[in-house]
HTML snippet that shows the backbone in 3Dmol.js (N, CA, C, O; Angstrom):
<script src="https://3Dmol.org/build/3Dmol-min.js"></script>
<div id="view" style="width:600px;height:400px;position:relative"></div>
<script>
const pdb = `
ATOM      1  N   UNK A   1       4.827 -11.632   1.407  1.00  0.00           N
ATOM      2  CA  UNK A   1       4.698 -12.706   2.362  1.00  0.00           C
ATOM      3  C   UNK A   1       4.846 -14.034   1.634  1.00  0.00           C
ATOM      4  O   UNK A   1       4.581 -14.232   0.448  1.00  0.00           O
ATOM      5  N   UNK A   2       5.391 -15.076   2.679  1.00  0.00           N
ATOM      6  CA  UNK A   2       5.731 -16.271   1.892  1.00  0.00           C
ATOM      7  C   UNK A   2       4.617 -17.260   2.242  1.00  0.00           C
ATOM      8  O   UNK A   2       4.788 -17.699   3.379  1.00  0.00           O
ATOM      9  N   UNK A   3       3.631 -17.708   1.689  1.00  0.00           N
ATOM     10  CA  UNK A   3       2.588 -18.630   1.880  1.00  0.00           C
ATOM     11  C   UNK A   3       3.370 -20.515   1.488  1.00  0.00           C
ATOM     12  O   UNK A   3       4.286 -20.970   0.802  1.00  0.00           O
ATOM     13  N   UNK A   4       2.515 -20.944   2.240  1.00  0.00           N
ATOM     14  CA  UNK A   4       2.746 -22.589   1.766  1.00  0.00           C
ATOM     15  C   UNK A   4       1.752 -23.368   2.461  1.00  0.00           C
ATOM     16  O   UNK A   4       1.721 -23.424   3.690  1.00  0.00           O
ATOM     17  N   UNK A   5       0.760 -24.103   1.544  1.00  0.00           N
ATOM     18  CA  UNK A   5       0.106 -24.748   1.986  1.00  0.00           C
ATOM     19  C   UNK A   5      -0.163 -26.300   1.851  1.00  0.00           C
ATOM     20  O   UNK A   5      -0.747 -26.722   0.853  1.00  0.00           O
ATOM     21  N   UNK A   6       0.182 -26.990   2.667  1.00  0.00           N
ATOM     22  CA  UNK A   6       0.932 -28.389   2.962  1.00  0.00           C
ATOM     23  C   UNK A   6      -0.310 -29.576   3.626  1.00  0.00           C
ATOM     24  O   UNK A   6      -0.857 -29.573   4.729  1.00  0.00           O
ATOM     25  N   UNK A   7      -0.443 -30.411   2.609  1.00  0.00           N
ATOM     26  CA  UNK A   7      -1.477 -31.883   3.037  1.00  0.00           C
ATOM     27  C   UNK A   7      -0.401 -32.994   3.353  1.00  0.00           C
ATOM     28  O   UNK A   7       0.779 -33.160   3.046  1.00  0.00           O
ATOM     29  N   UNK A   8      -0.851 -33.323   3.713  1.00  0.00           N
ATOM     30  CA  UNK A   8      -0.041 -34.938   4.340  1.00  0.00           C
ATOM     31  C   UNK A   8       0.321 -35.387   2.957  1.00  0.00           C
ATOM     32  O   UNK A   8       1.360 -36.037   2.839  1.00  0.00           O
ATOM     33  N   UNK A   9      -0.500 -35.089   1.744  1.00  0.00           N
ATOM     34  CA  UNK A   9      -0.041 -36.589   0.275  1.00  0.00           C
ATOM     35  C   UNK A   9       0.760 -34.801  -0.676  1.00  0.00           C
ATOM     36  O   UNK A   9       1.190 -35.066  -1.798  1.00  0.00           O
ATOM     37  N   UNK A  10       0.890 -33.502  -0.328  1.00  0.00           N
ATOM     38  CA  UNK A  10       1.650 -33.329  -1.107  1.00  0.00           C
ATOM     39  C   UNK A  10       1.489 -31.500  -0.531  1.00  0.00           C
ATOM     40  O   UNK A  10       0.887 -31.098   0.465  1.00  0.00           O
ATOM     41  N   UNK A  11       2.394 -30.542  -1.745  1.00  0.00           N
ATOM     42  CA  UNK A  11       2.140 -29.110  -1.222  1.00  0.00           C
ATOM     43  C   UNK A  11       1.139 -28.821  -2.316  1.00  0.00           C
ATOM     44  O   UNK A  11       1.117 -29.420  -3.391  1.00  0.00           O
ATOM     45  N   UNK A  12       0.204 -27.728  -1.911  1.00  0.00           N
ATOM     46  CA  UNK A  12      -0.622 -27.438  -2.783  1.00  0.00           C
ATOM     47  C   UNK A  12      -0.651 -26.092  -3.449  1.00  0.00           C
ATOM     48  O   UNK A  12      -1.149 -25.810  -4.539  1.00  0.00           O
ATOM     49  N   UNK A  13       0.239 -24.980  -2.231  1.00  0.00           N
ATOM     50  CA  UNK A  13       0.804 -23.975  -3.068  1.00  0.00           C
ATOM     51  C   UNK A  13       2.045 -23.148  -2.261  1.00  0.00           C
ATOM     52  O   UNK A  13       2.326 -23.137  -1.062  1.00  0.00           O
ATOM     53  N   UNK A  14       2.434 -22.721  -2.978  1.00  0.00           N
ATOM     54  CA  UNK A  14       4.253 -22.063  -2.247  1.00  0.00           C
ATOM     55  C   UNK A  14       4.784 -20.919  -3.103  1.00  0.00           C
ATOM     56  O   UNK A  14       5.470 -20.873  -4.124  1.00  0.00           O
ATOM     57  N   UNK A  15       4.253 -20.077  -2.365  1.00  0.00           N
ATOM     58  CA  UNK A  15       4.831 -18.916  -3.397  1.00  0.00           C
ATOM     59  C   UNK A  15       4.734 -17.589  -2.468  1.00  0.00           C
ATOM     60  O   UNK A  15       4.699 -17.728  -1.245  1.00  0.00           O
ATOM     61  N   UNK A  16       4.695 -16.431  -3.000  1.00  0.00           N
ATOM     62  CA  UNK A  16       4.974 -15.283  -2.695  1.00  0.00           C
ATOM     63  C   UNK A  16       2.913 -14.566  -2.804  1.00  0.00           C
ATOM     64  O   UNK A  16       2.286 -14.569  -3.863  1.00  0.00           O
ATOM     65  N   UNK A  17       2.210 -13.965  -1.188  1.00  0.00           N
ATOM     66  CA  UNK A  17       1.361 -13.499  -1.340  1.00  0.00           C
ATOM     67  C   UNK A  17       1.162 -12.134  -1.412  1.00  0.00           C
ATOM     68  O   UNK A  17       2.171 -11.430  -1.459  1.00  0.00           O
ATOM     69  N   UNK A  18      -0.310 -11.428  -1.435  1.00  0.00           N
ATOM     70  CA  UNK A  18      -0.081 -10.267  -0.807  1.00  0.00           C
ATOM     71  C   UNK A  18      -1.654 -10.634   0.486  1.00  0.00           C
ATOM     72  O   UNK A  18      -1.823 -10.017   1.537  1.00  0.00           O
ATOM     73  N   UNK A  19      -2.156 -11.257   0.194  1.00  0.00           N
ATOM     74  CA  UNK A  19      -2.792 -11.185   1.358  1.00  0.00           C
ATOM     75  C   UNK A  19      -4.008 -12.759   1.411  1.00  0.00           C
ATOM     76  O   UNK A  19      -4.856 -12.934   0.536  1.00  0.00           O
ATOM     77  N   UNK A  20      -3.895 -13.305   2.089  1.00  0.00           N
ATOM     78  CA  UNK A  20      -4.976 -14.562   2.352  1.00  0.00           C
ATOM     79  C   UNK A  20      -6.147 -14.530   3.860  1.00  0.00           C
ATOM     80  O   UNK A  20      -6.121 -14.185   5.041  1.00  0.00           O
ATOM     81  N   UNK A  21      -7.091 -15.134   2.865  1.00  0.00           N
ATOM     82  CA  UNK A  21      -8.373 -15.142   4.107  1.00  0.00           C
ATOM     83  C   UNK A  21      -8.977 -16.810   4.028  1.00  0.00           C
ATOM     84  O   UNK A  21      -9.409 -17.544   3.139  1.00  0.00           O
ATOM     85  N   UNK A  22      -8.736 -16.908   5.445  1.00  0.00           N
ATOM     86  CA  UNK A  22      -8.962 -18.213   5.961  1.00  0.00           C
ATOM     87  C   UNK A  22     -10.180 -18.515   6.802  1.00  0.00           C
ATOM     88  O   UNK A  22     -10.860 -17.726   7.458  1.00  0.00           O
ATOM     89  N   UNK A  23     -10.326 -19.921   6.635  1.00  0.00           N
ATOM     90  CA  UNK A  23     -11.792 -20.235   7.516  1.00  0.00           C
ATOM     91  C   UNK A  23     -11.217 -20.767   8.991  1.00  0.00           C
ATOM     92  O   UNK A  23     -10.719 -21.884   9.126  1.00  0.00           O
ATOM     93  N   UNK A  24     -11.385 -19.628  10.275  1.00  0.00           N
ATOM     94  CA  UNK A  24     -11.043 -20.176  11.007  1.00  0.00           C
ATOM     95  C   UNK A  24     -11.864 -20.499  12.376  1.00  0.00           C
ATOM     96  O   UNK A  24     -12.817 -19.768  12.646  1.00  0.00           O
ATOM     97  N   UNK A  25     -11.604 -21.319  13.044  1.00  0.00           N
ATOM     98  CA  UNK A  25     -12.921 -22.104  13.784  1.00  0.00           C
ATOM     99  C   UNK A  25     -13.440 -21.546  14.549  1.00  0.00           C
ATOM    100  O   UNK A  25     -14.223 -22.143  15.288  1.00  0.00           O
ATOM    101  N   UNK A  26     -13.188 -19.996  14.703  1.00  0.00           N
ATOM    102  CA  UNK A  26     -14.046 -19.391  15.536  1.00  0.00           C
ATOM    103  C   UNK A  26     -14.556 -18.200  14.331  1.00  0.00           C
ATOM    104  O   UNK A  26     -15.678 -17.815  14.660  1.00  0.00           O
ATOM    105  N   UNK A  27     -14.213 -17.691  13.395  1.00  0.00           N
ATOM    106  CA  UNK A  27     -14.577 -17.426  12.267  1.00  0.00           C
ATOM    107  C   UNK A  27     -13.535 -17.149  10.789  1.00  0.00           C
ATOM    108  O   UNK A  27     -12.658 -17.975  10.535  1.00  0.00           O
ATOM    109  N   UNK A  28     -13.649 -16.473  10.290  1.00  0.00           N
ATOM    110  CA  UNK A  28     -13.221 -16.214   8.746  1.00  0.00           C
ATOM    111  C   UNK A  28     -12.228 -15.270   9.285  1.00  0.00           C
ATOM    112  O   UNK A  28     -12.578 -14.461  10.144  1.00  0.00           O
ATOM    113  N   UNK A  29     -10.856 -15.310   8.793  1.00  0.00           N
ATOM    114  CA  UNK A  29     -10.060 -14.033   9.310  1.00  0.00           C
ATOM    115  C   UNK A  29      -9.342 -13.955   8.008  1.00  0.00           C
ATOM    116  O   UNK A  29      -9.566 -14.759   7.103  1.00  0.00           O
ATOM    117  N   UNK A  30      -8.253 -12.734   7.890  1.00  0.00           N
ATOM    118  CA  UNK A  30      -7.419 -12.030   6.653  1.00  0.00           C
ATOM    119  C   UNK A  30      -6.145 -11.815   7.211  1.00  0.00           C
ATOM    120  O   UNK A  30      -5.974 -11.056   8.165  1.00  0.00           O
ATOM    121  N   UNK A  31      -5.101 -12.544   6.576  1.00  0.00           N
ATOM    122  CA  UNK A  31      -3.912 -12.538   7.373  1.00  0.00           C
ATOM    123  C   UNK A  31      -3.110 -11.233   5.966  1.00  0.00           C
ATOM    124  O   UNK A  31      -3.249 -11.341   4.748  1.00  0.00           O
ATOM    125  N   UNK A  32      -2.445 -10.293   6.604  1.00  0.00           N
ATOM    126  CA  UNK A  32      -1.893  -9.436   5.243  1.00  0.00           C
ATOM    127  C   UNK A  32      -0.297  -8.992   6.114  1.00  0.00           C
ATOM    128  O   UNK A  32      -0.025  -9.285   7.278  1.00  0.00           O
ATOM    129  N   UNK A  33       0.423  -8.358   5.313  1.00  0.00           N
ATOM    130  CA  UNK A  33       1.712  -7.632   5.492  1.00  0.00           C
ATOM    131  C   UNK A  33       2.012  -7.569   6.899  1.00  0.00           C
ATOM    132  O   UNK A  33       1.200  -6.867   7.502  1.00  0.00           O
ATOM    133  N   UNK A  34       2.703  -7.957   7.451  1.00  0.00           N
ATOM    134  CA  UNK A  34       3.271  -7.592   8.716  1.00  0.00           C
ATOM    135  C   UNK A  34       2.040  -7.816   9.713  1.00  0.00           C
ATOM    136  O   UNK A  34       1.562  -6.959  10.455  1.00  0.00           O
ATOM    137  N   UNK A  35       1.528  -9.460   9.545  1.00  0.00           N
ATOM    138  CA  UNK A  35       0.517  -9.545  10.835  1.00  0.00           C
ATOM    139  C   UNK A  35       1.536 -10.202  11.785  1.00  0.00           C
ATOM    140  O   UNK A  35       2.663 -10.651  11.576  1.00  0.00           O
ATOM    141  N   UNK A  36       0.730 -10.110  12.969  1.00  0.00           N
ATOM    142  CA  UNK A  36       1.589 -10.587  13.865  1.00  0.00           C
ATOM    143  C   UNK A  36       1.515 -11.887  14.280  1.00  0.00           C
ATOM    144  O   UNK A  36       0.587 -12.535  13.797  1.00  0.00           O
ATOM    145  N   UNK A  37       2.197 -12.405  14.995  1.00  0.00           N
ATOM    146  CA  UNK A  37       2.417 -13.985  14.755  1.00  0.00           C
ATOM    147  C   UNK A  37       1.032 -14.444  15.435  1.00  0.00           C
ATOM    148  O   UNK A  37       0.358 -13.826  16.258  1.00  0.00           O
ATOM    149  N   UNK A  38       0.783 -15.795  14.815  1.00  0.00           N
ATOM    150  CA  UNK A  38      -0.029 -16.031  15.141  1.00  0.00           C
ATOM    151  C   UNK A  38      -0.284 -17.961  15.341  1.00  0.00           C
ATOM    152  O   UNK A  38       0.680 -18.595  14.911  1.00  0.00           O
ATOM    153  N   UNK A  39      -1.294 -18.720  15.850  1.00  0.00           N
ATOM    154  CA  UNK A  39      -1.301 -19.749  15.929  1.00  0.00           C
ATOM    155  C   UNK A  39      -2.774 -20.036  15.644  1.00  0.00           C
ATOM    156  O   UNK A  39      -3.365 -19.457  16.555  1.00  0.00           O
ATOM    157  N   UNK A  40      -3.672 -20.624  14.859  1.00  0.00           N
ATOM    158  CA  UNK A  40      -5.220 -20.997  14.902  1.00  0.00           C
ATOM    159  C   UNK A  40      -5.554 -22.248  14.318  1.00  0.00           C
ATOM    160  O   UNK A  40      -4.791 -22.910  13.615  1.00  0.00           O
ATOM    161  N   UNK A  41      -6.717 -22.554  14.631  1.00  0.00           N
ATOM    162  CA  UNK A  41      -7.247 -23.999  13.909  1.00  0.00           C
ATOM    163  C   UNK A  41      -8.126 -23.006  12.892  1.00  0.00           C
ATOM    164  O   UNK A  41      -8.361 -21.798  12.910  1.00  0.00           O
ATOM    165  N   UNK A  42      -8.484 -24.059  12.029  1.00  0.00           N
ATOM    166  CA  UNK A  42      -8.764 -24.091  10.198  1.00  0.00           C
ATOM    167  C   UNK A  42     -10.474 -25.019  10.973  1.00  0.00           C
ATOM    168  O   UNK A  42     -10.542 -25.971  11.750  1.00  0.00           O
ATOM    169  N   UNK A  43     -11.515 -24.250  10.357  1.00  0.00           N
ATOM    170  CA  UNK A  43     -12.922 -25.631   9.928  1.00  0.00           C
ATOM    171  C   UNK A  43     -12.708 -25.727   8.727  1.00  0.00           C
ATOM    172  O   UNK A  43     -11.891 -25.107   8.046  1.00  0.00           O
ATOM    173  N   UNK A  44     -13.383 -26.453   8.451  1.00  0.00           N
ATOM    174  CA  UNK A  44     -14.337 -26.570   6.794  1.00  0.00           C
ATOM    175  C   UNK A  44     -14.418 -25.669   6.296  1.00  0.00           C
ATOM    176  O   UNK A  44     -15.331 -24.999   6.778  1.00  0.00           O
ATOM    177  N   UNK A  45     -13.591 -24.883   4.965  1.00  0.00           N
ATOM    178  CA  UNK A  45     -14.293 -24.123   4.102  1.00  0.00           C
ATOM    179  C   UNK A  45     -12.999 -23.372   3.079  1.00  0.00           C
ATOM    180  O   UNK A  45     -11.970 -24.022   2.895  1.00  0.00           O
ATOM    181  N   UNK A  46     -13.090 -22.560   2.712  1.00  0.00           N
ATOM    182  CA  UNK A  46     -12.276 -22.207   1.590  1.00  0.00           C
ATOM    183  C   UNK A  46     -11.106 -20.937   1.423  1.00  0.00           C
ATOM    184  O   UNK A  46     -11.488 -19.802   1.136  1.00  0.00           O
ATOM    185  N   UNK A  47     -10.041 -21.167   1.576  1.00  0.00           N
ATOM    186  CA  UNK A  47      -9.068 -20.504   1.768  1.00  0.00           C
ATOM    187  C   UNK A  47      -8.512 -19.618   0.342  1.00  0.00           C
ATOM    188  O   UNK A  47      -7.876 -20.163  -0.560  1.00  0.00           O
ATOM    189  N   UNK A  48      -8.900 -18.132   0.352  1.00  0.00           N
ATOM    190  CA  UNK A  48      -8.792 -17.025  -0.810  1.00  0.00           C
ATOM    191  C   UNK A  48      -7.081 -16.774  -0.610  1.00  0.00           C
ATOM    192  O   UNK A  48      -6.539 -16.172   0.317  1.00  0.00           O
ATOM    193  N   UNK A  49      -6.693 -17.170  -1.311  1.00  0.00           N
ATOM    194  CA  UNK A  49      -5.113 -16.204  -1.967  1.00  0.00           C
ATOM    195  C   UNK A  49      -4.977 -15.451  -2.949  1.00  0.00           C
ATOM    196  O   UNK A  49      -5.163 -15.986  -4.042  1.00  0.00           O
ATOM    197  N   UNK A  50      -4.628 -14.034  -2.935  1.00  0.00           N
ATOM    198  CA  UNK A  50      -4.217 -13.232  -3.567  1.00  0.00           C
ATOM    199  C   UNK A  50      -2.343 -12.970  -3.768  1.00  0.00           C
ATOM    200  O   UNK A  50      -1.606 -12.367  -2.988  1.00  0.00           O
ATOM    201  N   UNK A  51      -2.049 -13.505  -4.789  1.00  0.00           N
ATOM    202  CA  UNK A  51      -0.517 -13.939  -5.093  1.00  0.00           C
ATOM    203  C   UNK A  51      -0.329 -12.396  -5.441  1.00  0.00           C
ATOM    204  O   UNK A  51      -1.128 -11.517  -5.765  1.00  0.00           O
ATOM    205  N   UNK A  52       1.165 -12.423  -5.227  1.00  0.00           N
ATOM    206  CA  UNK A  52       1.948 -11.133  -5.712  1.00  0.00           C
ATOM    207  C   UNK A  52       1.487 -10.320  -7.502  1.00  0.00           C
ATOM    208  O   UNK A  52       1.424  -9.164  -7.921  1.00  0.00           O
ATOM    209  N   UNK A  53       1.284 -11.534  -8.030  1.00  0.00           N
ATOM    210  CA  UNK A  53       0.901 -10.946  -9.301  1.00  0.00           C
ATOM    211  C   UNK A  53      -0.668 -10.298  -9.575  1.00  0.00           C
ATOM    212  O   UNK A  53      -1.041  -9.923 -10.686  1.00  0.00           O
ATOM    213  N   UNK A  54      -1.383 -10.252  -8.517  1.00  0.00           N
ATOM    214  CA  UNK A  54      -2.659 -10.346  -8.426  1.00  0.00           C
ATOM    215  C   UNK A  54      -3.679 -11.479  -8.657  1.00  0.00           C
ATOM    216  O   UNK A  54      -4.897 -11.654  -8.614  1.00  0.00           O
ATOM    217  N   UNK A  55      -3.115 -11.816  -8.789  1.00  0.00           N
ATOM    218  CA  UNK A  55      -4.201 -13.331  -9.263  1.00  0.00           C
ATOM    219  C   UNK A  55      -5.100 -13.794  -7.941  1.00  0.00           C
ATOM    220  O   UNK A  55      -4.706 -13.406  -6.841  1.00  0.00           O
ATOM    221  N   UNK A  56      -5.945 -14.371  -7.999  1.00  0.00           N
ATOM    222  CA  UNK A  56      -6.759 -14.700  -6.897  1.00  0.00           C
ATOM    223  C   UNK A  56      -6.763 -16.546  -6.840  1.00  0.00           C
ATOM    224  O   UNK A  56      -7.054 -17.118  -7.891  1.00  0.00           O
ATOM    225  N   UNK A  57      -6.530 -17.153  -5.955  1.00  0.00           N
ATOM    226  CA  UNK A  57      -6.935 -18.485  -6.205  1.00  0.00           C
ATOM    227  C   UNK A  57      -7.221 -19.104  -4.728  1.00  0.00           C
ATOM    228  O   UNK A  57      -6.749 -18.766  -3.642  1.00  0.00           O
ATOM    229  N   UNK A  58      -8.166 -20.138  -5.058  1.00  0.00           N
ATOM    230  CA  UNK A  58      -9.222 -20.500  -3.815  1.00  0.00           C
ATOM    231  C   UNK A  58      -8.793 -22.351  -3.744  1.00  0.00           C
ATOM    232  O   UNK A  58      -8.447 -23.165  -4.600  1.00  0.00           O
ATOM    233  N   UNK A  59      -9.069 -22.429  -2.079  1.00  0.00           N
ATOM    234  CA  UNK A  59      -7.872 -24.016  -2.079  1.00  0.00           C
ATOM    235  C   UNK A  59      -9.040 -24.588  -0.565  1.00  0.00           C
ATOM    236  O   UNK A  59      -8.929 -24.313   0.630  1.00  0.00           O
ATOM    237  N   UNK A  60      -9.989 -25.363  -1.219  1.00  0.00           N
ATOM    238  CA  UNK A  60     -10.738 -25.919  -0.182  1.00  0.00           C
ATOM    239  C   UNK A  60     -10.086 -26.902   1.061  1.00  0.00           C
ATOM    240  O   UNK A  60      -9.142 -27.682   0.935  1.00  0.00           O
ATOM    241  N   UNK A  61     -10.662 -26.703   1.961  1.00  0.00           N
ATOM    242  CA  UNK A  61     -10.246 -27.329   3.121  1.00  0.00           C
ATOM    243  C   UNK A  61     -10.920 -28.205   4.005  1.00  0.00           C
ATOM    244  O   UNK A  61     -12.132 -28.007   3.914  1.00  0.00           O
ATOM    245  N   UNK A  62     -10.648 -29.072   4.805  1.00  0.00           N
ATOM    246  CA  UNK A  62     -12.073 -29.746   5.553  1.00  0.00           C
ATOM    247  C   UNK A  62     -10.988 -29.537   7.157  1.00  0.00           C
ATOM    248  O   UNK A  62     -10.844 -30.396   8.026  1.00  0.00           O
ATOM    249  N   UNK A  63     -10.465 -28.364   7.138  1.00  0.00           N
ATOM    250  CA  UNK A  63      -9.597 -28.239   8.792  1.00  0.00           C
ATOM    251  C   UNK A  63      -8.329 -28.187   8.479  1.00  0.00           C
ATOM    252  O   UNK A  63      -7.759 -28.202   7.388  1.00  0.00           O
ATOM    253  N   UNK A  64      -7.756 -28.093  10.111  1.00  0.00           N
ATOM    254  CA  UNK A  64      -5.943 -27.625   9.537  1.00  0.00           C
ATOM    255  C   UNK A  64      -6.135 -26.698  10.737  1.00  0.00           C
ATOM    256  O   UNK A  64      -7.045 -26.576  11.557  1.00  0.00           O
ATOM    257  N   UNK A  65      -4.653 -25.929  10.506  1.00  0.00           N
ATOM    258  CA  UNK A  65      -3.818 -25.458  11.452  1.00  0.00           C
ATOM    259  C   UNK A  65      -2.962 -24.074  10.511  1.00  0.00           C
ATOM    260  O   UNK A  65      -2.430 -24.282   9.421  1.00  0.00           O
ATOM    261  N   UNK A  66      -2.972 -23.269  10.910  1.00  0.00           N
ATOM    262  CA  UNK A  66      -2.193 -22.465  10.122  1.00  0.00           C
ATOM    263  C   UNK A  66      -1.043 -21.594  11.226  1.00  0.00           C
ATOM    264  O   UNK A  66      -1.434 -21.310  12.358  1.00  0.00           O
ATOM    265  N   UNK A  67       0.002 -21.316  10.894  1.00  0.00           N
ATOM    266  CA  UNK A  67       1.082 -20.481  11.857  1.00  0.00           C
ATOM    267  C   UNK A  67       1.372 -19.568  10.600  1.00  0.00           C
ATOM    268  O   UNK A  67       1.580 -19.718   9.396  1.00  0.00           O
ATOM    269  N   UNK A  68       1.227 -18.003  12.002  1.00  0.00           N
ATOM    270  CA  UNK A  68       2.184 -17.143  10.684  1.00  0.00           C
ATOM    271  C   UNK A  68       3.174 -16.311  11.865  1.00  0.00           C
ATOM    272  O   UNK A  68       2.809 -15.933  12.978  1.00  0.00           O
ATOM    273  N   UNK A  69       4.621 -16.155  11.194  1.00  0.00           N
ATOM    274  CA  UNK A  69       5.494 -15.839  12.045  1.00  0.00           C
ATOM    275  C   UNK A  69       6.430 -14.942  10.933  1.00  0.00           C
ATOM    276  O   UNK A  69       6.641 -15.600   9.915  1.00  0.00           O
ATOM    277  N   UNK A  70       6.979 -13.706  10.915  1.00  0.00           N
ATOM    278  CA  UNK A  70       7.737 -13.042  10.426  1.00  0.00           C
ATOM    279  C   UNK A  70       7.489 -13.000   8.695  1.00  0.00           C
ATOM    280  O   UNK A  70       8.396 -12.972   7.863  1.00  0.00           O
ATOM    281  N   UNK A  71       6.033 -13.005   8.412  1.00  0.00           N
ATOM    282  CA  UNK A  71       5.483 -12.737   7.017  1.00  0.00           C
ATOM    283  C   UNK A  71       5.644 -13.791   6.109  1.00  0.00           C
ATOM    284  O   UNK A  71       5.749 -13.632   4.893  1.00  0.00           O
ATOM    285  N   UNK A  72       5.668 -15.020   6.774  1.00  0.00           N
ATOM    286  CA  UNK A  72       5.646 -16.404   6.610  1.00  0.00           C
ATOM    287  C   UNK A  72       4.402 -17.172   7.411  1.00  0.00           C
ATOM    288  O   UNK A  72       4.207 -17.351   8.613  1.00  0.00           O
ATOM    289  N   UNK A  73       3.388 -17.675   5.819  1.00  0.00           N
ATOM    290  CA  UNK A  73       2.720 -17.971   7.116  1.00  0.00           C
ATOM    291  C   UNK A  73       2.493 -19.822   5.925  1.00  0.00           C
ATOM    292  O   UNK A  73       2.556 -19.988   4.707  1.00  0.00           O
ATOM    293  N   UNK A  74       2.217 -20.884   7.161  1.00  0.00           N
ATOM    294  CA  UNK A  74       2.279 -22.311   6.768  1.00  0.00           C
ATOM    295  C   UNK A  74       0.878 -22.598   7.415  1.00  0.00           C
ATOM    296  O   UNK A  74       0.396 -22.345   8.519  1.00  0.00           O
ATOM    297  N   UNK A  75       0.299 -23.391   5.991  1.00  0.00           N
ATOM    298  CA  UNK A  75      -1.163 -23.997   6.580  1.00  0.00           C
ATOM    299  C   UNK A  75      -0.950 -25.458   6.422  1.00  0.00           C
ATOM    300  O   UNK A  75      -0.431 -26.092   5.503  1.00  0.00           O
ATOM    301  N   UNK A  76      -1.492 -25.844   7.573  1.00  0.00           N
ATOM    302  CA  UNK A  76      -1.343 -27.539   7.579  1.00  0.00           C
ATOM    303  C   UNK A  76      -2.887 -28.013   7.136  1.00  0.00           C
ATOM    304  O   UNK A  76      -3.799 -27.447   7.740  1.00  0.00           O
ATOM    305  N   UNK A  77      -3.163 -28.771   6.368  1.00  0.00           N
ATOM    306  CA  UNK A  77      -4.512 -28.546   5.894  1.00  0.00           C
ATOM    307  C   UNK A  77      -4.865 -30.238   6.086  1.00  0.00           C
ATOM    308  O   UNK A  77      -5.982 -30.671   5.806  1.00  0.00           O
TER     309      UNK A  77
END
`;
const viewer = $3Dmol.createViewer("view");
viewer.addModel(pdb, "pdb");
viewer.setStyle({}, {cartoon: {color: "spectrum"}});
viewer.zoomTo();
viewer.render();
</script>
């Protein structure tokens, strides 16, 4: 899956995942392989990526918007 996560002053990451869990305003969800499309708002709190290589890395948030459509998914943060 292709992740990208995008602030108004710059991108903060763009690469290739295998699975991310987001804070979303009705709760915490896990977007992975072949989810289906989707549209949600982002609260306050901390967004887990697990990159293709395994690596884990964590990208705080105070809200946002995330779309995922055909294993592409874009967070507006």
């Amino acid at each position: 899956m292709q992740l990208d996560i995008l602030t108004p002053d710059k991108a903060l990451f763009s690469g290739d995942v295998t699975s991310v869990i987001l804070p979303g305003s009705k709760g915490q969800f896990e977007i992975l392989n072949s989810h289906a499309a989707i549209v949600s708002s982002l609260d306050k709190g901390t967004i887990k990526v697990k990159t293709a290589d395994g690596k884990t890395q964590l990208f705080e948030v105070s809200g946002g918007v995330v779309e995922v459509q055909d294993n592409k998914i874009v967070v507006l943060a």
